[in-house]
ZAGUPA-345391 format. One line per 5 residues: number of its first residue (from 1); their letters; for each residue x, y, z of N, C-alpha, C. Coordinates in nm, 3 decimals, m for minus. Layout:
% ZAGUPA-345391
NUM	a	X:Y:Z:X:Y:Z:X:Y:Z; ...;
***
This chain:
% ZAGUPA-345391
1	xxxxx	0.158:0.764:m1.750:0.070:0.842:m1.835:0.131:0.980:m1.856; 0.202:1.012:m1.956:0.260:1.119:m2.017:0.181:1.244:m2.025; 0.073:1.174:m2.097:m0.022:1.333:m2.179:m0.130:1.316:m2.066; m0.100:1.480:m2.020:m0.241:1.480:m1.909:m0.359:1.462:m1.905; m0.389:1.495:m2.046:m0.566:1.463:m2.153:m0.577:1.361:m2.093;
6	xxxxx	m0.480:1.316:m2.146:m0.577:1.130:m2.199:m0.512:1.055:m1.993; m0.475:1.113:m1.905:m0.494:1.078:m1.800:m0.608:1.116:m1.688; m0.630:1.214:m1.747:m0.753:1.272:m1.697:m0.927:1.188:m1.754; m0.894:1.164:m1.901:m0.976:1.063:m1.974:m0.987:0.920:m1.898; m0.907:0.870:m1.895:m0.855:0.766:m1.823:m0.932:0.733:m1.657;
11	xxxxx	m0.907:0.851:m1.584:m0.970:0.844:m1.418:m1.091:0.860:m1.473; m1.132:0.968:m1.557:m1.284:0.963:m1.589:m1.339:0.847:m1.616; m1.297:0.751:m1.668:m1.346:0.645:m1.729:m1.366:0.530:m1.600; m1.241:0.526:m1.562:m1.253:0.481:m1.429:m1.339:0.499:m1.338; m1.377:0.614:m1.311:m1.503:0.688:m1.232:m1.583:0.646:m1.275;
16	xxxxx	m1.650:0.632:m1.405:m1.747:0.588:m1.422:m1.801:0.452:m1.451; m1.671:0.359:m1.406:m1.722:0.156:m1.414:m1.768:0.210:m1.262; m1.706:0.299:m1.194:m1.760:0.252:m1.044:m1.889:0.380:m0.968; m1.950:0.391:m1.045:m2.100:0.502:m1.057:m2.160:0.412:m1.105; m2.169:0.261:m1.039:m2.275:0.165:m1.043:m2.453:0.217:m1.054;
21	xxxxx	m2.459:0.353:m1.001:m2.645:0.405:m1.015:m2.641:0.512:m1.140; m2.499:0.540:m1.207:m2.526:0.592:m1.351:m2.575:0.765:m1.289; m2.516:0.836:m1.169:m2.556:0.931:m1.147:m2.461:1.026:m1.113; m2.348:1.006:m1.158:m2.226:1.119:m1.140:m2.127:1.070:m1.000; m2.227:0.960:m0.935:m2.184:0.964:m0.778:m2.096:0.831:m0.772;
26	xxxxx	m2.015:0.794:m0.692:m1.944:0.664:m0.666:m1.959:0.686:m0.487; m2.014:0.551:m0.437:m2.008:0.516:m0.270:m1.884:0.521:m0.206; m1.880:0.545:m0.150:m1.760:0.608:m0.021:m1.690:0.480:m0.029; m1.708:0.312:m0.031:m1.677:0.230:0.039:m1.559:0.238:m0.085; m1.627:0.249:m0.221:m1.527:0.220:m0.325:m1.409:0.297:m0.357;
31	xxxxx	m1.391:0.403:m0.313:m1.292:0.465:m0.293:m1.168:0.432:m0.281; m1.139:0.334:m0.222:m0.981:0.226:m0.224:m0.963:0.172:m0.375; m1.028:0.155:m0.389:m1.059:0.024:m0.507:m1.034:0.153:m0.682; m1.113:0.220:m0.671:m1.123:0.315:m0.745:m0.960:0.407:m0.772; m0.911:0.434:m0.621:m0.750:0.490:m0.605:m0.677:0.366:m0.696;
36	xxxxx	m0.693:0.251:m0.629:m0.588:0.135:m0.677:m0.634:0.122:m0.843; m0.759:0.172:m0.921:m0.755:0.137:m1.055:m0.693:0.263:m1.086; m0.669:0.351:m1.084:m0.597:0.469:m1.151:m0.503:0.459:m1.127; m0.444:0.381:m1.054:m0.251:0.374:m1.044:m0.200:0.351:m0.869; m0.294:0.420:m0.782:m0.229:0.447:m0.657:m0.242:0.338:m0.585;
41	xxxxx	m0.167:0.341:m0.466:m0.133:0.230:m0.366:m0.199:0.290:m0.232; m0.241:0.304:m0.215:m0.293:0.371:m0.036:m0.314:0.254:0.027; m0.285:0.313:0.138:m0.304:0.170:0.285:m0.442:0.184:0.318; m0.425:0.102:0.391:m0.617:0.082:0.448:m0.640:0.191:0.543; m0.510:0.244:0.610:m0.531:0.372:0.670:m0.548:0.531:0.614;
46	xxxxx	m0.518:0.534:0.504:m0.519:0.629:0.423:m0.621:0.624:0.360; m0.703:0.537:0.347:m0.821:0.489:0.237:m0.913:0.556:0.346; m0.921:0.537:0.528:m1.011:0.506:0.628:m0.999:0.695:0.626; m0.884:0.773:0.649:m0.835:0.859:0.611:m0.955:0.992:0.487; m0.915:0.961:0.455:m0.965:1.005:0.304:m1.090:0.959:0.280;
51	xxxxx	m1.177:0.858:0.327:m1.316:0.804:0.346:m1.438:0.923:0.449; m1.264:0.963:0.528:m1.355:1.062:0.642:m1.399:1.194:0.597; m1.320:1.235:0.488:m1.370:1.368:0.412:m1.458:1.357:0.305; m1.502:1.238:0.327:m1.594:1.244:0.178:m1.728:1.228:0.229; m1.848:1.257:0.184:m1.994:1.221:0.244:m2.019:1.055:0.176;
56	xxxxx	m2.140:1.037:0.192:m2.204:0.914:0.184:m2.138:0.850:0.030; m2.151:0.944:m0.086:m2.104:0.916:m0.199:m2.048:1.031:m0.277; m1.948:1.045:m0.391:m1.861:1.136:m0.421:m1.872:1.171:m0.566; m1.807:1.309:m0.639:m1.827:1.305:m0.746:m1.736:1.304:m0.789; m1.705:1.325:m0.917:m1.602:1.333:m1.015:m1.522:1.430:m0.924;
61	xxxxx	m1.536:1.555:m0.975:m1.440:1.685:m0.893:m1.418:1.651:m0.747; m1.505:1.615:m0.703:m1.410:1.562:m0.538:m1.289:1.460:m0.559; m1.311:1.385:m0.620:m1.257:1.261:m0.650:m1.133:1.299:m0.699; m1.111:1.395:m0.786:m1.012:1.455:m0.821:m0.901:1.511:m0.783; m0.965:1.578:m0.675:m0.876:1.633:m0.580:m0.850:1.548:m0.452;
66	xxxxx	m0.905:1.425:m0.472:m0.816:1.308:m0.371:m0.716:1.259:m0.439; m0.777:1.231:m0.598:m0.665:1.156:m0.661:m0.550:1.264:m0.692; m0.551:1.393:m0.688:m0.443:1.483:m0.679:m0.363:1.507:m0.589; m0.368:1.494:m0.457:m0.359:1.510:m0.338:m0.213:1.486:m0.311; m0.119:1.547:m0.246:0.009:1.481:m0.259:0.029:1.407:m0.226;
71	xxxxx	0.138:1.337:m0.240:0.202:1.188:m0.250:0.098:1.102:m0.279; 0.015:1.095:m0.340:m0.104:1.002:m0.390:m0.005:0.922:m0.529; 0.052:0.987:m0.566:0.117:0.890:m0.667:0.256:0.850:m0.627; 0.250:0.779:m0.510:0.420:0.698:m0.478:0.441:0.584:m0.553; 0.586:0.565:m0.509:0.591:0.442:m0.566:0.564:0.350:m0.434;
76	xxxxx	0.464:0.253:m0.507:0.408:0.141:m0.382:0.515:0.094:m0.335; 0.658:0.052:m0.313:0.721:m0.020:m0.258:0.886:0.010:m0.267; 0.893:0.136:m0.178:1.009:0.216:m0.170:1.087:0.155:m0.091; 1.192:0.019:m0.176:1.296:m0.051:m0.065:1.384:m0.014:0.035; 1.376:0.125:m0.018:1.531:0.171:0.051:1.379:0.256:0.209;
81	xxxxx	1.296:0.258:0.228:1.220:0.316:0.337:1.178:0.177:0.393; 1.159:0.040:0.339:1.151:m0.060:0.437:1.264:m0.126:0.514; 1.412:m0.090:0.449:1.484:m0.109:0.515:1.533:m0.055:0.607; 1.474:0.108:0.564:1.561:0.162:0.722:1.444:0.124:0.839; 1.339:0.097:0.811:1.260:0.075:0.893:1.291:m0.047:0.980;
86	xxxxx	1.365:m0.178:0.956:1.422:m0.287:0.997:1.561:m0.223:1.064; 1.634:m0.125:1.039:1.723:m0.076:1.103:1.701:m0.059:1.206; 1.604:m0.017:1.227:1.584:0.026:1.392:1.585:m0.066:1.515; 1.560:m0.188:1.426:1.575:m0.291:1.518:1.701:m0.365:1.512; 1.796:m0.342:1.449:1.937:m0.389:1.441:2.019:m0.315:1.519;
91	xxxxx	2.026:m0.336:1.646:2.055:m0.210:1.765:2.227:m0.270:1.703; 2.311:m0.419:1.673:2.411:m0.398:1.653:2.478:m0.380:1.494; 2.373:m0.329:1.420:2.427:m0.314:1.292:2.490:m0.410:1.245; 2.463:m0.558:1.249:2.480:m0.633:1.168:2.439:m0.658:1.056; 2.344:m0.609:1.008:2.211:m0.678:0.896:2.125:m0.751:0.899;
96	xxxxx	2.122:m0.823:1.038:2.023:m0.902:1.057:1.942:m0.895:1.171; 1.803:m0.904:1.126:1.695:m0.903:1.242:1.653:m1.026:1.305; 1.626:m1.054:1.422:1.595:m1.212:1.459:1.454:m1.213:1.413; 1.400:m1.346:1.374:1.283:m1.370:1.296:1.182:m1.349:1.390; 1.181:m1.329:1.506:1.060:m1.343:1.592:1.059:m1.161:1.606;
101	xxxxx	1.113:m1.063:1.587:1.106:m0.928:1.553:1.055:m0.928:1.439; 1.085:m0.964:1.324:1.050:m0.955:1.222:0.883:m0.970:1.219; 0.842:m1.059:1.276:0.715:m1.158:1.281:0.630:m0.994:1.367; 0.716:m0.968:1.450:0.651:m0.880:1.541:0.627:m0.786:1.473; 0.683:m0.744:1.391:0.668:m0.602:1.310:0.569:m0.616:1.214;
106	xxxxx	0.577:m0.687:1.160:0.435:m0.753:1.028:0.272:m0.765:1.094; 0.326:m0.831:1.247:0.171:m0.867:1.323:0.108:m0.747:1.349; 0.212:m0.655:1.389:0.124:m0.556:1.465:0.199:m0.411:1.454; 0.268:m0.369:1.322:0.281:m0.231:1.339:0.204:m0.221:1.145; 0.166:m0.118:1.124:0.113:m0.045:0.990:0.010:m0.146:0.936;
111	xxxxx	0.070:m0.188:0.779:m0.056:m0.261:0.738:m0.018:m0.397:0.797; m0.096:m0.434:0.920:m0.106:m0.573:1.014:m0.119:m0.741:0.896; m0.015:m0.804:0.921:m0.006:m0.913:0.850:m0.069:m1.006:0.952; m0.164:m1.117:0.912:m0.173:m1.226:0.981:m0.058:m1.287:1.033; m0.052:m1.387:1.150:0.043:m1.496:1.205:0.048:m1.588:1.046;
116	xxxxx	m0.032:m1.647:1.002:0.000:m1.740:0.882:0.047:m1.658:0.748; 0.004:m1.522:0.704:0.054:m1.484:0.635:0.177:m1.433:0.623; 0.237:m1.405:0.799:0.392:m1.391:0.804:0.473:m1.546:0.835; 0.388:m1.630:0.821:0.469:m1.787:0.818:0.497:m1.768:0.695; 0.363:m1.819:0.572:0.316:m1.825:0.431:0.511:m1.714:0.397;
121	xxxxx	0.530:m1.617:0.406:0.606:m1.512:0.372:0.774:m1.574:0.394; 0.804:m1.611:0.549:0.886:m1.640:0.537:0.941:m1.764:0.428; 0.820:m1.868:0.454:0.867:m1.982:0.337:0.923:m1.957:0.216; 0.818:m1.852:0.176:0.850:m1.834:0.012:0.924:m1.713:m0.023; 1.013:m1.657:0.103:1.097:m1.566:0.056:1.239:m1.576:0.101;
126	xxxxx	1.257:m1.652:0.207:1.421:m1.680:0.268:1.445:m1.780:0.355; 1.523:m1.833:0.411:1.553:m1.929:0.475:1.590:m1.891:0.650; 1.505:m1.927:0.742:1.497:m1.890:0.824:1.571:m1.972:0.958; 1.623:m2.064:0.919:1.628:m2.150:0.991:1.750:m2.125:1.152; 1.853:m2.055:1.100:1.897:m1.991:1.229:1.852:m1.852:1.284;
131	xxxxx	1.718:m1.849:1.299:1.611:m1.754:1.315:1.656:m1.631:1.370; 1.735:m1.529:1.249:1.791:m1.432:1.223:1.805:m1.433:1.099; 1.723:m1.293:1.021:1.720:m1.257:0.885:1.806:m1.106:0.844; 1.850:m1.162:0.696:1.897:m1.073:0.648:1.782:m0.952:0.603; 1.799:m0.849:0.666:1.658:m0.793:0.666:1.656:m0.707:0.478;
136	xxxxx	1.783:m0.687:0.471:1.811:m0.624:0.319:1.745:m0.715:0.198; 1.780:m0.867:0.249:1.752:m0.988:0.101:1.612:m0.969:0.125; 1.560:m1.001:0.284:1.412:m1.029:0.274:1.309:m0.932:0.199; 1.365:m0.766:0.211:1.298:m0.677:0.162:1.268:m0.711:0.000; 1.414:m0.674:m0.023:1.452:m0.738:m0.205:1.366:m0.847:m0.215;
141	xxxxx	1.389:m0.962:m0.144:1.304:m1.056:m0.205:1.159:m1.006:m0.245; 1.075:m0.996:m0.098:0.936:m0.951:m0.144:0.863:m0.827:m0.222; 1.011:m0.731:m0.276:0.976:m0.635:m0.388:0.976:m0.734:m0.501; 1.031:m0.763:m0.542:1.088:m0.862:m0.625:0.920:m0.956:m0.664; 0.864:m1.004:m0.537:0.716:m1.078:m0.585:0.613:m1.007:m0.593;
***
């Protein structure tokens, strides 16, 4: 969105599909949902985050200055920051992570992937079978979907 008018038009409009009581106000819960229709990506921790400064329900001008807030407009899926993040576990700088690290990192560090949704993942993104991944393709791959 180029012209600031008509982006500012735009969140307004947005703001107001989700002022379900038609009173200036939007509920705290919708707040994720509301970020993700204007463009942004926030984690569920940032949403939980940013939920804590707001009261029961919010207005336009508050709202504003969340959706202004820095780094509120990243790019959702900065390859070159998930890979160094897999670096850390490549203590010999090969490129590859063993799949049961991998699994470990999805289960239980940031936004927590299910056990089946990091199965579901490997299937449909690389071939795992000498259970050590190229942690560079796997990234690429799942930017890529």
């Amino acid at each position: 969105m180029d012209n600031p008018a008509q982006a500012s038009t735009n969140y307004r409009e947005a703001f107001q599909l989700f002022d379900k009581r038609g009173n200036g106000r939007v509920e705290r819960g919708s707040l994720g949902d509301l970020l993700r229709a204007c463009g942004q990506n926030p984690t569920l921790a940032e949403i939980a985050d940013l939920e804590h400064g707001v009261s029961t329900d919010f207005d336009f001008e508050t709202f504003s200055k969340i959706l202004n807030r820095p780094g509120g407009f990243r790019e959702p899926f900065d390859i070159e920051e998930y890979i160094r993040g897999f670096q850390v576990f490549d203590k010999d700088r090969s490129g590859f992570v063993g799949k049961g690290q991998i699994k470990y990192i999805l289960t239980n560090l940031g936004e927590k992937m299910s056990e089946e949704e990091v199965e579901e993942l490997f299937k449909s993104t690389i071939d795992t079978n000498n259970n050590e991944i190229d942690y560079r393709e796997f990234v690429k791959t799942i930017a890529e979907n």
